[in-house]
C-alpha positions as CSV (number, residue, x, y, z in Angstrom):
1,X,0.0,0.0,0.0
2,X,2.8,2.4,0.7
3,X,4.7,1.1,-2.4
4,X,1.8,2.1,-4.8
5,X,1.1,5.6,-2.4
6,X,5.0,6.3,-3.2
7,X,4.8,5.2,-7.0
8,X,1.6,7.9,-7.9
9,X,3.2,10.2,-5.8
10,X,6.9,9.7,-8.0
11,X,4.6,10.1,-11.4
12,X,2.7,13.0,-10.4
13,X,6.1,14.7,-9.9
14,X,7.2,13.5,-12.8
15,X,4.3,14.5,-14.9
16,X,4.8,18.2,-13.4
17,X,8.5,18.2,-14.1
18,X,8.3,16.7,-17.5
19,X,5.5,19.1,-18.1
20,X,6.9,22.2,-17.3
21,X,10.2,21.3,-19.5
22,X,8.1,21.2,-22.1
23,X,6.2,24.4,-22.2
24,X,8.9,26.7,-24.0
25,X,7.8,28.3,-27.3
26,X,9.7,28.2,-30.3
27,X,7.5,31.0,-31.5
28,X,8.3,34.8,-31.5
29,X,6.3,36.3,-28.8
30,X,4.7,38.8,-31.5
31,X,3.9,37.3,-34.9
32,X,3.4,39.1,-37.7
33,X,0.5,39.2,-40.0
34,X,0.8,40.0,-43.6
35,X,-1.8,42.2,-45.3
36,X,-1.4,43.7,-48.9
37,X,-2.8,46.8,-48.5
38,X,-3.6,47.9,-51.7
39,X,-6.4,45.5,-51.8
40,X,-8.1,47.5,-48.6
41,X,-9.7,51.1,-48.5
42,X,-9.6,53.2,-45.5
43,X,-13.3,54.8,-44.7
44,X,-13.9,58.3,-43.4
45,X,-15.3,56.4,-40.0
46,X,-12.4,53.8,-39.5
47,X,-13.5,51.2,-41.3
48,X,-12.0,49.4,-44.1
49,X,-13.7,48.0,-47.0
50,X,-11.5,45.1,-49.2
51,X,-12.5,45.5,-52.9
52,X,-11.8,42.0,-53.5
53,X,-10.4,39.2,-52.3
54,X,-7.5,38.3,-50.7
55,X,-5.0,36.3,-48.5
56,X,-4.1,37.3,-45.4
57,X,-1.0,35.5,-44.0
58,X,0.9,34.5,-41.5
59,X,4.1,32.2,-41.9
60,X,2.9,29.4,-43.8
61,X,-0.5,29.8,-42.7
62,X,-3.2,31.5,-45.4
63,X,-6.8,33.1,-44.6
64,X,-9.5,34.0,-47.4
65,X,-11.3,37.1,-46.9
66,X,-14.4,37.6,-49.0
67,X,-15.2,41.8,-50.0
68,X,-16.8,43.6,-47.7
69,X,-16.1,46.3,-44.7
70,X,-14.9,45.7,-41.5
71,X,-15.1,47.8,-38.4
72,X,-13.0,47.1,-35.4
73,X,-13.4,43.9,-33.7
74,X,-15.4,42.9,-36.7
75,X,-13.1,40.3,-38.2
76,X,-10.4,37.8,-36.0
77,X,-7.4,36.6,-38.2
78,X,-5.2,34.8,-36.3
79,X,-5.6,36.1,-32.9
80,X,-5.4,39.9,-34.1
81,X,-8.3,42.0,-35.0
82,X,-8.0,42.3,-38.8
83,X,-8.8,46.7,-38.2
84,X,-6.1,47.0,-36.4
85,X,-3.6,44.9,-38.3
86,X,-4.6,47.4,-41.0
87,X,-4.1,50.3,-38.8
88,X,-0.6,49.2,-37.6
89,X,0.7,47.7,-41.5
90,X,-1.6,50.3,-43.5
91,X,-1.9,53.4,-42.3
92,X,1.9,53.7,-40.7
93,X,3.7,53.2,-43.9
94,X,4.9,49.6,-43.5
95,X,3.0,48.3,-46.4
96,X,3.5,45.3,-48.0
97,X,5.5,45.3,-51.3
């Protein structure tokens, strides 16, 4: 009985040790998402409205958008709202080439 106490007791410390070895990243801690931003127009309100579409990328990873206008916190890609990707990328000069 002691034996099998000792034994669950040895795993579970294991487990935690093993666990927490295993938790570092081999990501950056900001990715980057790639917009082309000649495919978006700025509105007068801070919207954007995508003519047509497009990729939007990040690493190997791809995501369609279809045409339309999006307001902030309207559209998710990846993790980042997609307005203020543009915002960041479009409006501060870093646009892609």
């Amino acid at each position: 009985m002691l034996a099998t106490r000792f034994l669950i007791l040895f795993s579970m410390v294991q487990m935690i040790i093993l666990g927490a070895q295993s938790n570092t990243r081999a990501q950056p801690l900001r990715s980057k998402v790639e917009v082309d931003c000649g495919v978006f127009h700025n509105n007068s309100d801070g919207s954007w409205t995508l003519r047509h579409e497009t990729t939007v990328n990040e690493g190997i990873y791809g995501f369609v958008l279809k045409p339309g206008t999006f307001r902030r916190n309207d559209a998710n890609v990846f993790g980042y709202d997609l307005t203020r990707v543009l915002e960041q990328d479009c409006l501060n000069g870093r646009q892609k080439q």
